[in-house]
C-alpha positions as a Markdown table, in Angstrom:
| # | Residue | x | y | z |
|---|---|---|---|---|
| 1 | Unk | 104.0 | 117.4 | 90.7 |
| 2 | Unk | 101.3 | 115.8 | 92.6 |
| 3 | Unk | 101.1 | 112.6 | 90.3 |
| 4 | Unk | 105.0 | 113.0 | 91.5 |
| 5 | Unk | 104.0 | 113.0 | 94.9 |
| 6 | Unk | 101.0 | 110.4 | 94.9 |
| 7 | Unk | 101.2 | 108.0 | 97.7 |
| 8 | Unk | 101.2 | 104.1 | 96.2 |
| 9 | Unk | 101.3 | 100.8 | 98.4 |
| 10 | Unk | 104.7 | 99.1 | 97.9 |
| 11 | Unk | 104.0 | 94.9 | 97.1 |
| 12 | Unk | 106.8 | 92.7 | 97.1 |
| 13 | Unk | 107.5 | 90.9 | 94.0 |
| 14 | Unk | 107.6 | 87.5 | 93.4 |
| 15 | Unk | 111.2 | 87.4 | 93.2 |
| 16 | Unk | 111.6 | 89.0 | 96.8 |
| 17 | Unk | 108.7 | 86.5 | 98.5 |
| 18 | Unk | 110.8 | 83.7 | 96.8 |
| 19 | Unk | 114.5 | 84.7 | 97.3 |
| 20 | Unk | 113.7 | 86.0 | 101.1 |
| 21 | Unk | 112.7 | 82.2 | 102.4 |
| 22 | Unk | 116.2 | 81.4 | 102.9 |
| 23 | Unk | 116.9 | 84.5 | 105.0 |
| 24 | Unk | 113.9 | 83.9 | 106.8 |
| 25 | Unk | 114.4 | 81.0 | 108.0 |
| 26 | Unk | 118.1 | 81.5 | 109.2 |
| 27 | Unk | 117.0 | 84.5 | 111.0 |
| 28 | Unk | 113.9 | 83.0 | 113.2 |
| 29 | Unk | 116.4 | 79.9 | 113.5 |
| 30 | Unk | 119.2 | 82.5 | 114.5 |
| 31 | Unk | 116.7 | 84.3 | 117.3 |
| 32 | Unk | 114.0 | 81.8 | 118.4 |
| 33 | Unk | 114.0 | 78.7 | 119.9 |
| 34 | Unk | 113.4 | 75.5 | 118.2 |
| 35 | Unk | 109.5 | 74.9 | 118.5 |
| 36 | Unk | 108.8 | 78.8 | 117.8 |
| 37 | Unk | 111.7 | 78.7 | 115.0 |
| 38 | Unk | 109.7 | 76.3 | 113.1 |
| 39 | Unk | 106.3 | 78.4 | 112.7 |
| 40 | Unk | 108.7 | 80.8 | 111.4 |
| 41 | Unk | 106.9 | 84.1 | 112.8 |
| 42 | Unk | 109.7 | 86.4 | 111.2 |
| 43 | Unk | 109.3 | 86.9 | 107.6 |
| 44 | Unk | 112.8 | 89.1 | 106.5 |
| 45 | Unk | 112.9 | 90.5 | 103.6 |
| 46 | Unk | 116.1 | 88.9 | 101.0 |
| 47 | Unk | 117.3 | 92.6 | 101.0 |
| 48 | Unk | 117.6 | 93.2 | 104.2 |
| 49 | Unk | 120.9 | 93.4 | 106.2 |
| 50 | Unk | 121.2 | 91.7 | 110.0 |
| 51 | Unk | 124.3 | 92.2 | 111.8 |
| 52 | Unk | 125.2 | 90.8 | 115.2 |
| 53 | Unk | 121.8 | 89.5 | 116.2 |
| 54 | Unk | 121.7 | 86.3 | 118.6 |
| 55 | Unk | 119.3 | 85.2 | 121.2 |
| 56 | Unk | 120.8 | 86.9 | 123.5 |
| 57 | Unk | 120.3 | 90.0 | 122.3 |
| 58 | Unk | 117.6 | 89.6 | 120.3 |
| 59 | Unk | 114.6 | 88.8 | 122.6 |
| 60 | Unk | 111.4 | 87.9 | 121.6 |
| 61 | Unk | 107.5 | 87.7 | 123.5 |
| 62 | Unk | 105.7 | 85.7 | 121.2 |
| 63 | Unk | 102.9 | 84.4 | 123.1 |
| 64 | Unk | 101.3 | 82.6 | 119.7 |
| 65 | Unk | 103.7 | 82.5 | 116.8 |
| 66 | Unk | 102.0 | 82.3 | 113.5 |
| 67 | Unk | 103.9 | 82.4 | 110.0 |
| 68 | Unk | 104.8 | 85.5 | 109.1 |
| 69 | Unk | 103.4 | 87.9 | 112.2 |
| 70 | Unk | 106.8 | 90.1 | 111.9 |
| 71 | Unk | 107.8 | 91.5 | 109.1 |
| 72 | Unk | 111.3 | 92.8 | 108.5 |
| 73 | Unk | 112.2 | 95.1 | 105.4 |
| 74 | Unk | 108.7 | 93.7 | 103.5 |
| 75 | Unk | 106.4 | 96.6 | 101.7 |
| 76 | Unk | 105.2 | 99.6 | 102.9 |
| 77 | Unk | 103.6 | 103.1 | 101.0 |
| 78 | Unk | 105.7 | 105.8 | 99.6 |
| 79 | Unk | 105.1 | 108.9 | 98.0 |
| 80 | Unk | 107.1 | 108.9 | 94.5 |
| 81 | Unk | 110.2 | 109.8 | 96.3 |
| 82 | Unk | 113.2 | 106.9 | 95.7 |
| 83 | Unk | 113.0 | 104.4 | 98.2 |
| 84 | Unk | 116.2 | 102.2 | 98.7 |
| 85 | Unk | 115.4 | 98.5 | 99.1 |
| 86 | Unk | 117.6 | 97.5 | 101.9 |
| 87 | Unk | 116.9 | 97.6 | 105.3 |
| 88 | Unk | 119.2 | 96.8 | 108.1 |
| 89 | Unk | 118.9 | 95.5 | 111.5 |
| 90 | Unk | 122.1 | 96.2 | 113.7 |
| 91 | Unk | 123.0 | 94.9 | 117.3 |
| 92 | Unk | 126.3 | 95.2 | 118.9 |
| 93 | Unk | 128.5 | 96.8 | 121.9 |
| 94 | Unk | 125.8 | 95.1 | 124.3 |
| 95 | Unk | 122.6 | 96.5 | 122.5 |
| 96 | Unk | 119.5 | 94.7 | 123.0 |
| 97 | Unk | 116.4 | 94.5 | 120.6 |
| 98 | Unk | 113.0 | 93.5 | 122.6 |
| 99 | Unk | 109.9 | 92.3 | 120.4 |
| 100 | Unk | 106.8 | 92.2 | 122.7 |
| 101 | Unk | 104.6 | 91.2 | 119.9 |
| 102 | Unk | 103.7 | 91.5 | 116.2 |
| 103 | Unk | 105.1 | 94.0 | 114.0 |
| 104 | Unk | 106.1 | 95.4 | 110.8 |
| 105 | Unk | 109.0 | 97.0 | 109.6 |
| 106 | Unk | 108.5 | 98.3 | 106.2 |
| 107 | Unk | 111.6 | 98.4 | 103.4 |
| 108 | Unk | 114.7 | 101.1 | 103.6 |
| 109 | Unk | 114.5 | 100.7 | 107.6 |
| 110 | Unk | 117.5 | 101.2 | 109.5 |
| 111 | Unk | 117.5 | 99.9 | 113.5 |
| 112 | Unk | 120.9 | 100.1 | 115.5 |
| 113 | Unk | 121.0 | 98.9 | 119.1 |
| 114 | Unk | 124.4 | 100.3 | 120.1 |
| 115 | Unk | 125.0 | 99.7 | 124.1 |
| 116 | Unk | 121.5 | 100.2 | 124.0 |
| 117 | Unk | 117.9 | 98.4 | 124.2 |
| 118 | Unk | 115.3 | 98.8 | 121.8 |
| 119 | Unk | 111.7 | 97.9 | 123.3 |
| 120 | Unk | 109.1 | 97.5 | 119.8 |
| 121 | Unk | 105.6 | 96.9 | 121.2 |
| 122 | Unk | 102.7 | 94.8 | 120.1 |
| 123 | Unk | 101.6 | 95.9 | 116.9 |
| 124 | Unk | 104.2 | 98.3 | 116.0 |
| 125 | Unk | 104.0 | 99.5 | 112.4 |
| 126 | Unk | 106.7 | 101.3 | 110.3 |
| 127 | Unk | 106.6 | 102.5 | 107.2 |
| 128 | Unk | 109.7 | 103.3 | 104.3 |
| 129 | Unk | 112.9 | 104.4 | 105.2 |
| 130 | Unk | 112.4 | 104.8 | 108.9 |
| 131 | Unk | 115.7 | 105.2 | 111.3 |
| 132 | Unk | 115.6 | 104.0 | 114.9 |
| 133 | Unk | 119.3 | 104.3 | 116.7 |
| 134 | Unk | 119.8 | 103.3 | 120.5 |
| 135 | Unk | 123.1 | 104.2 | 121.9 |
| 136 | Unk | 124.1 | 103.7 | 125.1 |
| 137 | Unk | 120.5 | 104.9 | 126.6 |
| 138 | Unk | 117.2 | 103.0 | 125.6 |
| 139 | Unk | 114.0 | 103.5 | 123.3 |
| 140 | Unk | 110.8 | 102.0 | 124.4 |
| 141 | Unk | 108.1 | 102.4 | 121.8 |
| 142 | Unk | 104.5 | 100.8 | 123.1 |
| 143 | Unk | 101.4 | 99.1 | 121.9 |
| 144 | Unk | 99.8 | 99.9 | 118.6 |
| 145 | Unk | 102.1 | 102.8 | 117.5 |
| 146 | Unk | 102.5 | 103.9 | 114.0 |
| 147 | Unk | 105.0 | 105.5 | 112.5 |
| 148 | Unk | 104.7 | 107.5 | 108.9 |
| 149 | Unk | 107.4 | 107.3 | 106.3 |
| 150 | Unk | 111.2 | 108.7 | 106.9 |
| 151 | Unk | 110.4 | 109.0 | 111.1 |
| 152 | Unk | 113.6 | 109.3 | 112.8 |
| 153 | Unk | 113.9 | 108.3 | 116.0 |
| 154 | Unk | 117.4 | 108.6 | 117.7 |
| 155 | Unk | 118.6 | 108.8 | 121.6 |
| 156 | Unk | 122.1 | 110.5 | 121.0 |
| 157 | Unk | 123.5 | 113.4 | 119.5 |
| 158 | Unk | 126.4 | 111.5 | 117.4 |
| 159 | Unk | 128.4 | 114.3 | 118.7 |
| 160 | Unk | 130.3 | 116.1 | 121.6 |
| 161 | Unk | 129.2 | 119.4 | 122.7 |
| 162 | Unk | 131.5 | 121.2 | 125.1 |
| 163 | Unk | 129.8 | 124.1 | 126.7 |
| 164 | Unk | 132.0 | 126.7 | 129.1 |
| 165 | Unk | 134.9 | 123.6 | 128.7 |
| 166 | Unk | 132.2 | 121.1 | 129.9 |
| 167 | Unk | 131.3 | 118.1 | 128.0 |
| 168 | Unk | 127.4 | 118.1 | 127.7 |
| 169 | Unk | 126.0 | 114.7 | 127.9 |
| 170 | Unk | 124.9 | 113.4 | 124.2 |
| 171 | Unk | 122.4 | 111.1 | 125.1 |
| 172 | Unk | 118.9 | 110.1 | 127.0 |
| 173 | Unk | 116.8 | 107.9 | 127.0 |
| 174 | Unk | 113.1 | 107.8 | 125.0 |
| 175 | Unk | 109.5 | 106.8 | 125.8 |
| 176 | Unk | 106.3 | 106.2 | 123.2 |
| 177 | Unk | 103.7 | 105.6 | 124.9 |
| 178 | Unk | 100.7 | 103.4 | 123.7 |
| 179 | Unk | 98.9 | 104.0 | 120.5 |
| 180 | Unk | 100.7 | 106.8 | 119.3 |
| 181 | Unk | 101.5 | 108.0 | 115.9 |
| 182 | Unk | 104.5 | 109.4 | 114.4 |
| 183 | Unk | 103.3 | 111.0 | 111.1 |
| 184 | Unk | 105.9 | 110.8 | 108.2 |
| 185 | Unk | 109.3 | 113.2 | 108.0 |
| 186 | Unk | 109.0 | 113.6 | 111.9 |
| 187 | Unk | 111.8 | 113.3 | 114.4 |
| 188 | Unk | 111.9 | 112.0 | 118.5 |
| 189 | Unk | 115.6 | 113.1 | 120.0 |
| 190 | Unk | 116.7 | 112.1 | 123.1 |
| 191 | Unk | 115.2 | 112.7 | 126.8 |
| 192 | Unk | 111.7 | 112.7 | 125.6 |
| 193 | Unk | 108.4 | 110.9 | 126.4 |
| 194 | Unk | 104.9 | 110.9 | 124.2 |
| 195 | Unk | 102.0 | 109.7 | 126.4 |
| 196 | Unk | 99.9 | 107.3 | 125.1 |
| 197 | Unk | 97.8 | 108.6 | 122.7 |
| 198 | Unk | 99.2 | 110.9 | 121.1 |
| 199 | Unk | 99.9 | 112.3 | 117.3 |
| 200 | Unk | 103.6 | 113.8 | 116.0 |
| 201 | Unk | 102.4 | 116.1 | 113.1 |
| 202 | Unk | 103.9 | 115.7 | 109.6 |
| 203 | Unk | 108.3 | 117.0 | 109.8 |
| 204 | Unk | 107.7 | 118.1 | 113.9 |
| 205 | Unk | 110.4 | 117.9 | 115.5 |
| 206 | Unk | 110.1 | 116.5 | 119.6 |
| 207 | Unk | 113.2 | 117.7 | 121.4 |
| 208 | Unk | 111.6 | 117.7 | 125.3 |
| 209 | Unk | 109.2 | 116.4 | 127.0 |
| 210 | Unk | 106.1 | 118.7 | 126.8 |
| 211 | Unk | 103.6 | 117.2 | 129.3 |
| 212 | Unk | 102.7 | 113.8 | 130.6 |
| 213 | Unk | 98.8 | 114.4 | 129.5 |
| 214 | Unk | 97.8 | 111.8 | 127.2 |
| 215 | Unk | 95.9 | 112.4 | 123.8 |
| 216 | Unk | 97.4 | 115.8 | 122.4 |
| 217 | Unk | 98.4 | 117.0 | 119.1 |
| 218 | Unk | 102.4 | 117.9 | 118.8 |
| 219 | Unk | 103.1 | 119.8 | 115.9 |
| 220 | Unk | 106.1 | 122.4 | 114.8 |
| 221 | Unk | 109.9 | 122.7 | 115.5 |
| 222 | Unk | 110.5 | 122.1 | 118.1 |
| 223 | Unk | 107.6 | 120.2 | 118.7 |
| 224 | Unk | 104.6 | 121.9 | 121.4 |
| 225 | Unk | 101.4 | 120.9 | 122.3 |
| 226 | Unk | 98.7 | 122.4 | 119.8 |
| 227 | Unk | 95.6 | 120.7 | 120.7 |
| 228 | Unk | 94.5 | 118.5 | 123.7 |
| 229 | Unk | 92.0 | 115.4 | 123.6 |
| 230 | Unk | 92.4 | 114.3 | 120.7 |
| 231 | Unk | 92.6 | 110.4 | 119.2 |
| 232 | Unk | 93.8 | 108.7 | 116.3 |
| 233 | Unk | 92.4 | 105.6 | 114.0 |
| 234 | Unk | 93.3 | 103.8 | 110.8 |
């Protein structure tokens, strides 16, 4: 079981790196302007899936862009668990995706702006199979944030729920603060901020906000503060 278990780095082959030039170069052709498009910053992955993304609504604050600074759908670690290939990247009904910066999006992702706005910091690192899904309120993640494999992070219930024959509103917004990491198999839900600084533990669930103290440990379901000044490195 635990050579079943045993965390591994996941390379692209040559046949992805190859077959994924195409898609990259529609994509930062599709998002950027001319000058940026060229340096071709976004490197997407040939098994990823992008849906309704334009420069309109997909913005991007590139202050130097180098070849392959963002990565969409391109490695990541797993853990011996089956890890689909195919990523996708989803704007419509007036949903907005904001890049402030570098990042990486690892393989198996799924990111849905629905008349919503996605904010991804600088430096924003995902790993396998994460799911980020904006409807109607927003999702700002910040600087330097790192999130573990299988993170959910979603602003709306999907569902209705009618309390005393009121319907209860099913969505809210959510803030990461800077330098914060998500360990793997952990959820954010709606209405909630993380100060900077902070660490999800492993399969925690956050489902309020717990205090606007930065550096603290979250851990449990739902989610409480377990220890305070604490920091995190790679």
């Amino acid at each position: 079981m635990r050579g079943y278990l045993k965390k591994r780095r996941l390379h692209p082959s040559i046949f992805e790196l190859i077959f994924s030039f195409p898609k990259t170069i529609w994509f930062n052709f599709k998002v950027l302007p001319f000058k940026s498009a060229i340096k071709l910053p976004f490197f997407v992955s040939c098994y990823a899936k992008i849906k309704g993304v334009s420069k309109k609504n997909f913005i991007c604050s590139l202050d130097k862009p180098k070849f392959g600074i963002c990565r969409i759908g391109i490695s990541g670690s797993e853990t011996g668990l089956l890890i689909k290939k195919t990523s996708l990247l989803y704007i419509h009904n007036g949903g907005t995706i904001h890049i402030m910066g570098p990042i990486s999006i690892s393989r198996g992702a799924y990111i849905e702006a629905n008349k919503g706005t996605i904010v991804f910091g600088q430096n924003t690192k995902m790993n396998t199979g994460c799911y980020i899904e904006a409807e109607t309120a927003n999702i700002e993640i910040g600087n330097n944030c790192s999130f573990g494999w299988n993170c959910v992070v979603k602003n709306c219930d999907g569902h209705h729920i009618i309390s005393d024959g009121k319907i209860k509103l099913n969505n809210g917004d959510i803030k990461i603060g800077n330098h914060c990491w998500i360990c793997s198999e952990s959820s954010i839900l709606k209405n909630t901020n993380l100060p900077d600084n902070s660490i999800l533990a492993y399969k925690s669930i956050l489902t309020k906000t717990e205090t606007d103290k930065t550096g603290c440990l979250y851990a449990g379901v739902p989610a409480k503060v377990i220890k305070e000044n604490v920091n995190w490195e790679v």
